[in-house]
C-alpha positions, 0 to 999 in steps of 0.5 A: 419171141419179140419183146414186149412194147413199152413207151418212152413214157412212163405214166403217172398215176395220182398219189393223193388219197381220194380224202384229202381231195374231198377235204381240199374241196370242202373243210366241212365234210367232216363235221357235216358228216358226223352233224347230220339231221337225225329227227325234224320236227314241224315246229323246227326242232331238229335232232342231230346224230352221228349217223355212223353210231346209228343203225343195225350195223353199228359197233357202238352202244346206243346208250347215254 
């Protein structure tokens, strides 16, 4: 049996977490994604909520 081809180059793949790409590109990301809009109001009065906390899955109390 031949033996297998393998080039004379090895291929890099890309060590950097997907996270820290984002991060790199937007420093905001974070605090945008725990400071969504939750209710607008007409008047303006709008309501911000870690949406993450929010919903039929969520693991925390929605208790203040």
């Amino acid at each position: 049996m031949a033996p297998r081809y393998s080039p004379p180059f090895k291929v890099k793949t890309l060590e950097t977490p997907y996270r820290v790409l984002v991060l790199r590109n937007d420093p905001d990301f974070e605090v945008a994604k725990r400071k969504e809009p939750f209710y607008l109001f007409s008047r303006g009065r709008e309501f911000n909520e870690d949406t993450a906390r929010q919903g039929p899955y969520s693991t925390v109390p929605n208790i203040r």
